[in-house]
C-alpha positions as CSV (number, residue, x, y, z in Angstrom):
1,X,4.6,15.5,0.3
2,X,1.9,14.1,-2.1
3,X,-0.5,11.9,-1.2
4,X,-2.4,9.4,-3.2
5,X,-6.0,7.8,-2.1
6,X,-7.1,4.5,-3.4
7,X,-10.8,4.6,-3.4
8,X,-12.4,1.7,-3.4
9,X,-16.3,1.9,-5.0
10,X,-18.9,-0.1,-3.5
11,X,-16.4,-1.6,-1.1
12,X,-18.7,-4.5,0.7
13,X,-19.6,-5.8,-2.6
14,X,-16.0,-5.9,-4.1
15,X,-14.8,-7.8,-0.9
16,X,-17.4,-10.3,-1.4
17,X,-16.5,-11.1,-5.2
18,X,-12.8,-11.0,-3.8
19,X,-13.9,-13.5,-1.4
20,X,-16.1,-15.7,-4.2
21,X,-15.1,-14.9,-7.4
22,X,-17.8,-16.7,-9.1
23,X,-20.0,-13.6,-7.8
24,X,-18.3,-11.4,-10.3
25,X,-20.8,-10.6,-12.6
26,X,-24.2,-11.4,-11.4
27,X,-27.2,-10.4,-9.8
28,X,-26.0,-9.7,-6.4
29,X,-27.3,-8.2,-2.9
30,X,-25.6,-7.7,0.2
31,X,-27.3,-7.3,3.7
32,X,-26.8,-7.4,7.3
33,X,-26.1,-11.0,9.0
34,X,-29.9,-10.9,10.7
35,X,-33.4,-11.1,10.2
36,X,-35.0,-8.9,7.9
37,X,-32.0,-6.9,7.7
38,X,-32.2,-4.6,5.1
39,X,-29.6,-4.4,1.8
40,X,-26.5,-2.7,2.2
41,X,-24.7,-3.0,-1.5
42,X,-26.1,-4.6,-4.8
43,X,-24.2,-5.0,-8.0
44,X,-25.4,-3.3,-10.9
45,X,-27.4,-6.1,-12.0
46,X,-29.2,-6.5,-8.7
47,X,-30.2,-3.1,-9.5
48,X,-31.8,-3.6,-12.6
49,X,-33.7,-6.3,-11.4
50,X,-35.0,-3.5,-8.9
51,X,-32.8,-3.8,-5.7
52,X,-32.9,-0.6,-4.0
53,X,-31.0,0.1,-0.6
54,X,-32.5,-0.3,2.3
55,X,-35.3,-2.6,0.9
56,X,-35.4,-6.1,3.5
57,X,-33.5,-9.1,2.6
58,X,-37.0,-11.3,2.2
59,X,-38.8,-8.8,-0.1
60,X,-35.4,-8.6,-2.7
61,X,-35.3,-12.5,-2.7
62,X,-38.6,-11.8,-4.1
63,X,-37.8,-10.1,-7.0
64,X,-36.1,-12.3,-9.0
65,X,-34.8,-15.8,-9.0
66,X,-31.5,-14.7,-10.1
67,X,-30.9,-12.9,-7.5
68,X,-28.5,-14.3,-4.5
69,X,-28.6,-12.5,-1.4
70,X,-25.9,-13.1,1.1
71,X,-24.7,-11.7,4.3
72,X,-21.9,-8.6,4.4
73,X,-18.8,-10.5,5.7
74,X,-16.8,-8.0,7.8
75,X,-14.0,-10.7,8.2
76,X,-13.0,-10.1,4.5
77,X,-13.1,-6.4,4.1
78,X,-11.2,-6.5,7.1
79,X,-8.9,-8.7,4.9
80,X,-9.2,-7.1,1.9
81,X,-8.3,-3.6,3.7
82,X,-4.5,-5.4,5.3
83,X,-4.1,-6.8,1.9
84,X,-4.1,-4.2,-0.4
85,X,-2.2,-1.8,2.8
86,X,0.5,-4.2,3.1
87,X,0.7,-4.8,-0.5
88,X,1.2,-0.5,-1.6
89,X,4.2,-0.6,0.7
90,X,6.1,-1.8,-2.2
91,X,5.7,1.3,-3.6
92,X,5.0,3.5,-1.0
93,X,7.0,5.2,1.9
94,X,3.9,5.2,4.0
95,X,0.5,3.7,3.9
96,X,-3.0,5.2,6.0
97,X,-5.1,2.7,5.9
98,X,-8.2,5.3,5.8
99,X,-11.8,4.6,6.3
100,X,-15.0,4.2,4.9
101,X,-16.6,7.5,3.0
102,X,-19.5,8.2,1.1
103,X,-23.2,7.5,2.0
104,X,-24.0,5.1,4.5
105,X,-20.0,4.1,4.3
106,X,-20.1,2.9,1.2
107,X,-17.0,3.2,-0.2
108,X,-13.7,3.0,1.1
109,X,-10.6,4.6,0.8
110,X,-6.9,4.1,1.8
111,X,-4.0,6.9,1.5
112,X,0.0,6.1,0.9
113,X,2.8,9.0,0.4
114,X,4.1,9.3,-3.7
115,X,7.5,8.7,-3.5
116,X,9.7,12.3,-4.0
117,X,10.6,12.2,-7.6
118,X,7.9,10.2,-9.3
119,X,5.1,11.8,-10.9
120,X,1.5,11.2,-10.2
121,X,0.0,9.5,-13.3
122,X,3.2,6.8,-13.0
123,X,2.3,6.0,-9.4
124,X,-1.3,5.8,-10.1
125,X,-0.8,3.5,-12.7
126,X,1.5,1.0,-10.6
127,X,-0.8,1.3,-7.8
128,X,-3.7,0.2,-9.9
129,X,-2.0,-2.6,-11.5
130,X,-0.7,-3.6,-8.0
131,X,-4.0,-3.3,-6.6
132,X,-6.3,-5.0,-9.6
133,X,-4.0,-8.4,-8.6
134,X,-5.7,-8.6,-5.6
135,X,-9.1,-8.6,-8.2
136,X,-10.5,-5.1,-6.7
137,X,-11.2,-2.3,-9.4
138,X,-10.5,1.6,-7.8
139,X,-10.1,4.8,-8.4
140,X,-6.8,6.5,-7.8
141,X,-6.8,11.0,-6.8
142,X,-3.0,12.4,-6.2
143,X,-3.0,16.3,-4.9
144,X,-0.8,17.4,-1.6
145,X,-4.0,16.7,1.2
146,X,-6.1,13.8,1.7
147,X,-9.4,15.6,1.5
148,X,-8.4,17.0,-2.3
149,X,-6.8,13.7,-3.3
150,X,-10.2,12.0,-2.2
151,X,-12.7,14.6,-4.0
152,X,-10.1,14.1,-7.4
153,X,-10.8,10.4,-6.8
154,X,-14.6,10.6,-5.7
155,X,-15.2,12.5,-9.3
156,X,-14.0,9.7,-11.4
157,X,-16.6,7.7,-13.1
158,X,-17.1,4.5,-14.7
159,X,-18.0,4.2,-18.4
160,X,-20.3,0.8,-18.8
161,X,-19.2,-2.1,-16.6
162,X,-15.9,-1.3,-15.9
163,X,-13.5,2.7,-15.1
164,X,-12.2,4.0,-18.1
165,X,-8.0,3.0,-17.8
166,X,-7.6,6.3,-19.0
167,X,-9.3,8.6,-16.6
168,X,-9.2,6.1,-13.7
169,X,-6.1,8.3,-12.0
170,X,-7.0,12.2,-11.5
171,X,-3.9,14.6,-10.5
172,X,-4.1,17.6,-8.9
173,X,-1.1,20.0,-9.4
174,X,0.9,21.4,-6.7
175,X,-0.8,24.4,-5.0
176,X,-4.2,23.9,-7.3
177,X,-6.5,22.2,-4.7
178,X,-8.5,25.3,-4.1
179,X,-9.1,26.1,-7.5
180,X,-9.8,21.9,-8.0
181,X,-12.0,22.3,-5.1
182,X,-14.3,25.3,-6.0
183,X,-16.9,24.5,-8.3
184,X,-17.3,21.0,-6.2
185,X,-20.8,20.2,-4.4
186,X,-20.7,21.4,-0.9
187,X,-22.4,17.8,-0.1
188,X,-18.4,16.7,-0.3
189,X,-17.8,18.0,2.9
190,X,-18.8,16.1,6.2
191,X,-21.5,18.3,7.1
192,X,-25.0,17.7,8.6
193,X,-28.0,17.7,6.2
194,X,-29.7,20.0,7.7
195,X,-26.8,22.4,7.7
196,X,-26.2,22.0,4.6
197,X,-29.8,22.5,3.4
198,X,-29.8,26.1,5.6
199,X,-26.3,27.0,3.8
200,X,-28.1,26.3,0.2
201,X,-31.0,28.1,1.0
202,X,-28.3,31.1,1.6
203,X,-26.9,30.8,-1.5
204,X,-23.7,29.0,-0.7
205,X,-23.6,25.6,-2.9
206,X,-20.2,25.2,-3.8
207,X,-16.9,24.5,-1.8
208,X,-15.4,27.6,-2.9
209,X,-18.2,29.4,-2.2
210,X,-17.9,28.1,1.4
211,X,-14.5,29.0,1.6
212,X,-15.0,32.6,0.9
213,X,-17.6,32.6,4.2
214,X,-16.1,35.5,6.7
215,X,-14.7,33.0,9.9
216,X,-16.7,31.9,11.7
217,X,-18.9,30.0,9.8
218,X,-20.1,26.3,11.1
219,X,-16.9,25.9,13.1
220,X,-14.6,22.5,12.9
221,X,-16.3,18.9,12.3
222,X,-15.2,17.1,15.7
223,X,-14.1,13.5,14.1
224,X,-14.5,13.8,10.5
225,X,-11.0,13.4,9.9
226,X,-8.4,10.8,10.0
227,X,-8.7,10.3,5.8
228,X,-12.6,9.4,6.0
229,X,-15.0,12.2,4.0
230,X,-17.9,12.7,2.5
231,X,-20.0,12.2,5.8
232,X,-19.0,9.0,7.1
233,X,-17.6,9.2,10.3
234,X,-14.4,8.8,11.9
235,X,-12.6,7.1,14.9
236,X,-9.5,9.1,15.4
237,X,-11.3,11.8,17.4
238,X,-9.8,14.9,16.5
239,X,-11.3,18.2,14.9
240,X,-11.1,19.5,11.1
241,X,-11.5,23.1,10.0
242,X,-13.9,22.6,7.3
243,X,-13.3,25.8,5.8
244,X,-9.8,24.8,5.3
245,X,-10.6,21.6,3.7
246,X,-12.9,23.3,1.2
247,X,-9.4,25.5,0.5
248,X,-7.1,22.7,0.3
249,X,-4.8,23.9,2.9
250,X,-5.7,21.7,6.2
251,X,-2.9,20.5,8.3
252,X,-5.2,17.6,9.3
253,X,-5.9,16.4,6.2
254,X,-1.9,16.1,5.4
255,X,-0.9,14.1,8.2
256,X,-0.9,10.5,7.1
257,X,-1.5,7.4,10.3
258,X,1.3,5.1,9.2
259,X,-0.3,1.3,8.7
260,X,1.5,-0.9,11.5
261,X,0.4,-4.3,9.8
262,X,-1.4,-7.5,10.7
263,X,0.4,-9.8,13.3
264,X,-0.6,-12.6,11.3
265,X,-0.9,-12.3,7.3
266,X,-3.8,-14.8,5.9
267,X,-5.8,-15.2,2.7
268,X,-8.7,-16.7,2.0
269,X,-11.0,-17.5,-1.0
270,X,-14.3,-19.8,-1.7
271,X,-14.4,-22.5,-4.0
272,X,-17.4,-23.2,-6.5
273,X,-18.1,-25.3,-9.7
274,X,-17.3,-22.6,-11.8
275,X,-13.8,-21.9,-9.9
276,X,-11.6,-24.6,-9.6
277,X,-9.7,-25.2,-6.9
278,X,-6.4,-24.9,-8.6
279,X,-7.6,-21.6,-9.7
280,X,-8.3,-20.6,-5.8
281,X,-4.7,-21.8,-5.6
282,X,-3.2,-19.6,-8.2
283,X,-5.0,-16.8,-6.8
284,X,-4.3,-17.1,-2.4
285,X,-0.7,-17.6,-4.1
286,X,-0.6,-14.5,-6.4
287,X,-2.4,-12.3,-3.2
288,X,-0.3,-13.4,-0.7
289,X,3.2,-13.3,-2.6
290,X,2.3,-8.9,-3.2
291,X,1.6,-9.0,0.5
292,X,4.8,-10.9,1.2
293,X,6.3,-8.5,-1.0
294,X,5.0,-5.2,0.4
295,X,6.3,-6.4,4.1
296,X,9.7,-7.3,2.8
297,X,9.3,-10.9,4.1
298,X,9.1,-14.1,2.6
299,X,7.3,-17.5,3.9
300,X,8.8,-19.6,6.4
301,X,6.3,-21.6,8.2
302,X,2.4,-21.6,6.6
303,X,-0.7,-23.4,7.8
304,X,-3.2,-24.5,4.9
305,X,-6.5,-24.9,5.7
306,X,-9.1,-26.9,3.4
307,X,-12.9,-26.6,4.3
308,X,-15.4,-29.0,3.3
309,X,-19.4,-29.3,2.5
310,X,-20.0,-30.6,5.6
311,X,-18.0,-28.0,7.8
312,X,-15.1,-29.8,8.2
313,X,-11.4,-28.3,8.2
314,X,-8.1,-30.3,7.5
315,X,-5.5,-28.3,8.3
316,X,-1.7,-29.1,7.6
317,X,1.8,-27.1,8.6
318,X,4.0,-26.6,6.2
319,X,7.9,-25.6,6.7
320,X,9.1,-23.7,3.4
321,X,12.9,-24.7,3.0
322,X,14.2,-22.4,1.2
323,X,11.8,-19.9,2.1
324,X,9.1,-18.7,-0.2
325,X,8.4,-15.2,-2.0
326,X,7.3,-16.4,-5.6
327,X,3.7,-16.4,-6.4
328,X,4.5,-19.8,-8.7
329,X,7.0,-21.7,-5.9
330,X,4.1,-21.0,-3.2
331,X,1.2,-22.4,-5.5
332,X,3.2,-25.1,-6.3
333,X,3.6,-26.1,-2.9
334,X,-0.2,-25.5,-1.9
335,X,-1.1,-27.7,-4.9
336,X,0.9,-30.9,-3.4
337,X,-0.7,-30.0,0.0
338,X,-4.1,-29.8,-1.7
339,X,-4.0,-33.3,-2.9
340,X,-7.7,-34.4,-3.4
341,X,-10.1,-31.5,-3.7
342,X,-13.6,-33.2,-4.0
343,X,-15.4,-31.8,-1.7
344,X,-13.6,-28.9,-1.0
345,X,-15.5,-25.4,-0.5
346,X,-13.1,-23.0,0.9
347,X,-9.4,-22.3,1.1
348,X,-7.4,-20.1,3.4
349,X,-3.6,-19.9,3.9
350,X,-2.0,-17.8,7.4
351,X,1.5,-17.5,7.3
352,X,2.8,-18.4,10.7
353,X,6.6,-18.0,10.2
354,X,8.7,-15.5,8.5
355,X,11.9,-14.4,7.5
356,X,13.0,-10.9,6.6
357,X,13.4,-10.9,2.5
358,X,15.0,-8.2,0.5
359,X,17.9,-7.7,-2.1
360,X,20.8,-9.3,-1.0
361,X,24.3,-7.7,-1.8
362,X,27.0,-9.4,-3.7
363,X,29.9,-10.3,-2.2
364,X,32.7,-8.0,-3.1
365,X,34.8,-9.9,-5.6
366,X,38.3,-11.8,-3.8
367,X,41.3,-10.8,-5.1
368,X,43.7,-13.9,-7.3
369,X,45.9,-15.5,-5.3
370,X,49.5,-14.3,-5.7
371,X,52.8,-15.8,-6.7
372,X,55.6,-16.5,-4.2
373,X,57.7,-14.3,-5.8
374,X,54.8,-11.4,-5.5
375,X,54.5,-11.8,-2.5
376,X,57.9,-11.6,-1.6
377,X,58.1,-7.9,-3.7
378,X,55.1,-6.7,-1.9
379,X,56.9,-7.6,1.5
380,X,59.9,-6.2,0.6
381,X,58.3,-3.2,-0.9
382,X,56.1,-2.8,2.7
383,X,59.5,-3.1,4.5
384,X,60.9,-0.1,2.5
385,X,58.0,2.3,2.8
386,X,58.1,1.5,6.7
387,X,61.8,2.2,7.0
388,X,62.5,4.9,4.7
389,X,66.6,4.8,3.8
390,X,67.7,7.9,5.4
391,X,66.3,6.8,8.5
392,X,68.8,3.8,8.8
393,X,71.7,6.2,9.2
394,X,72.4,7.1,5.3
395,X,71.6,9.4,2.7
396,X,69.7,8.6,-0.9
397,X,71.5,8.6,-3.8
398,X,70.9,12.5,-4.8
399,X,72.2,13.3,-1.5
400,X,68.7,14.8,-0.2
401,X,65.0,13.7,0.0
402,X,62.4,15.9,-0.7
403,X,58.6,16.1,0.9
404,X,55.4,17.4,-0.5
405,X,53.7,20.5,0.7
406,X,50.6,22.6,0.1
407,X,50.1,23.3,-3.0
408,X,52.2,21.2,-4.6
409,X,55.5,22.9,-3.7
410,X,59.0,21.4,-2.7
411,X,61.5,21.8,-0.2
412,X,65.1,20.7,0.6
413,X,64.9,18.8,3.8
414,X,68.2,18.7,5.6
415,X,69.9,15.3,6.3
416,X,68.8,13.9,9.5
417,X,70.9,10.7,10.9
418,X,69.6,8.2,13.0
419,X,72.5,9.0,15.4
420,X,71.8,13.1,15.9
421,X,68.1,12.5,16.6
422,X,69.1,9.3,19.4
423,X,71.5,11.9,21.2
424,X,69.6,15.3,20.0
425,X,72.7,16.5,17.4
């Protein structure tokens, strides 16, 4: 099995522009919901205005007037996790929905199985083309073990503003994740700093040169697996020989946690002066049709939600009739709920009522209707084959019938009357 991770850079802040897309672009820092909580994420202009992480809320509003703080919303990374999950099963057999890695959890990244038979660069591409709809930018690792297919992903970097199309997907052959792994930094691997500053000062820097270590070494990582890496932590609560995920070849790291699903599939998106609201509406339509997609459902029943300045929500139900997979049908239908937008700040669409949606087969084709003389041939003929003529007490014309047998031979049968088999003659 291969396994591909979608790695998702500075994860907090791309949920936020996913969840304002007027964001995209600009001066921006994330912190904590609380006072004088310190910044968590910053876009790369925030950082050029001098936004460092950790520095407190009050002191980065400081620094620039273009700056716009706001608080980490853990309701749409949760969202934006499901989404993009429940959209990959389109193209995937399974789906782990992963974790957070990197420093401080800054990243994310997801897992899904390659289908058998399609190479790595092809899925990588469909997965980022499928993922970049939902208006997230990653970075795509294939090898045969989570950890591997992370590290290939991890190394990727972006050229300006934006990751090169080109080297935005990283394969690992089959059977080359130690070599891949080798020259890597041994800060890759979940393991304490100060362990890994006593391991440096021996001379061991590298994975592979933590590999070759004679067992034991610094024994297993309790929790660091479950698809999360590069020291962020882990809830599944088993163990994970690091030594064997500096080699490639941990059984841990190539079990994948199938993704169950949300119980109720919702979108949501902000509106400002700069995005329109029918824009917001093409958008929740074009997200929530890949998610339909990747479920195999389609719409039955939704409930559209529109929030105003003042904190207000009208909410209206909506039964689909026919049901509803298209990205265009749904929008259309969110637009004539929409009606007036003035005032309107925020959007969100749950899905309350489903019906299973796949291809549906064709009806095998019905034959034409016959003639009455055909059909009194093929009666007659039926009556024939049933009752064969030398069964109703005479012989064919040739005076014998003849039977098939194995390999194609022939053989006289003797003549056989009705009357001899009756009274046993």
């Amino acid at each position: 099995m291969r396994i591909a991770c979608i790695h998702i850079p500075q994860f907090a802040l791309q949920a936020a522009n996913r969840q304002d897309p007027s964001l995209t672009g600009k001066a921006v820092a994330l912190s904590v919901a609380a006072p004088g909580a310190p910044v968590v994420a910053y876009s790369r202009q925030a950082y050029a205005l001098g936004v460092r992480a950790g520095m407190s809320a009050p002191v980065a509003r400081h620094l620039s007037s273009e700056l716009q703080v706001i608080a980490e919303s853990h309701a749409a990374e949760r969202e934006l996790v499901a989404a993009i999950a429940e959209s990959l099963l389109a193209i995937a057999p399974m789906v782990d929905r992963g974790g957070r890695t990197g420093p401080n959890g800054l990243h994310y990244a997801l897992y899904c199985e390659v289908p058998a038979g399609t190479r790595g660069a092809t899925f990588g591409a469909r997965a980022r083309e499928l993922v970049a709809a939902h208006g997230v930018s990653v970075r795509i690792g294939i090898a045969d073990d989570k950890f591997t297919a992370w590290a290939a992903a991890s190394q990727i970097r972006s050229s300006g503003t934006r990751i090169d199309d080109v080297a935005a997907v990283v394969s690992v052959p089959r059977g080359g994740a130690a070599a891949f792994l080798a020259p890597l930094p041994l800060s890759m691997l979940p393991i304490s700093p100060e362990v890994q500053h006593m391991l440096s000062a021996l001379g061991v820097k590298t994975l592979g040169e933590f590999a070759a270590l004679p067992e034991p070494t610094t024994g297993s990582a309790a929790g660091t697996g479950g698809g999360t890496f590069g020291g962020a932590a882990s809830d599944d609560g088993f163990g994970m020989d690091l030594q064997a995920l500096a080699r490639g070849d941990s059984r841990e790291a190539a079990r994948l946690i199938p993704y169950r699903g949300r119980a109720v599939t919702s979108e949501s998106i902000t509106i400002t002066p700069e995005h329109s609201a029918a824009a917001a509406i093409g958008m929740l339509a074009e997200r929530l049709a890949l998610v339909l997609k990747g479920r195999g459902e389609a719409a039955a029943q939704i409930r559209f939600k529109v929030r105003k300045a003042d904190d207000s929500v009208r909410s209206v139900e909506l039964i689909l009739v026919p049901t509803v997979v298209d990205a265009s049908v749904l929008a259309d239908r969110l637009g004539a709920c929409l009606g007036d937008a003035g005032g309107a700040v925020g959007l969100s669409v749950e899905v309350v009522g489903v019906s299973l949606h796949g291809p549906v087969a064709e009806p095998a084709p019905m034959a034409p209707p016959q003639e009455p003389a055909e059909i009194m041939d093929s009666l007659e003929h039926g009556f024939q084959l049933a009752l064969p003529t030398s069964e109703l007490g005479y012989n064919a014309p040739d005076g014998h019938r003849y039977r098939r047998m194995r390999r194609g031979k022939q053989r006289r049968r003797s003549e056989v009357t009705a009357q001899s088999r009756l009274f046993g003659g």
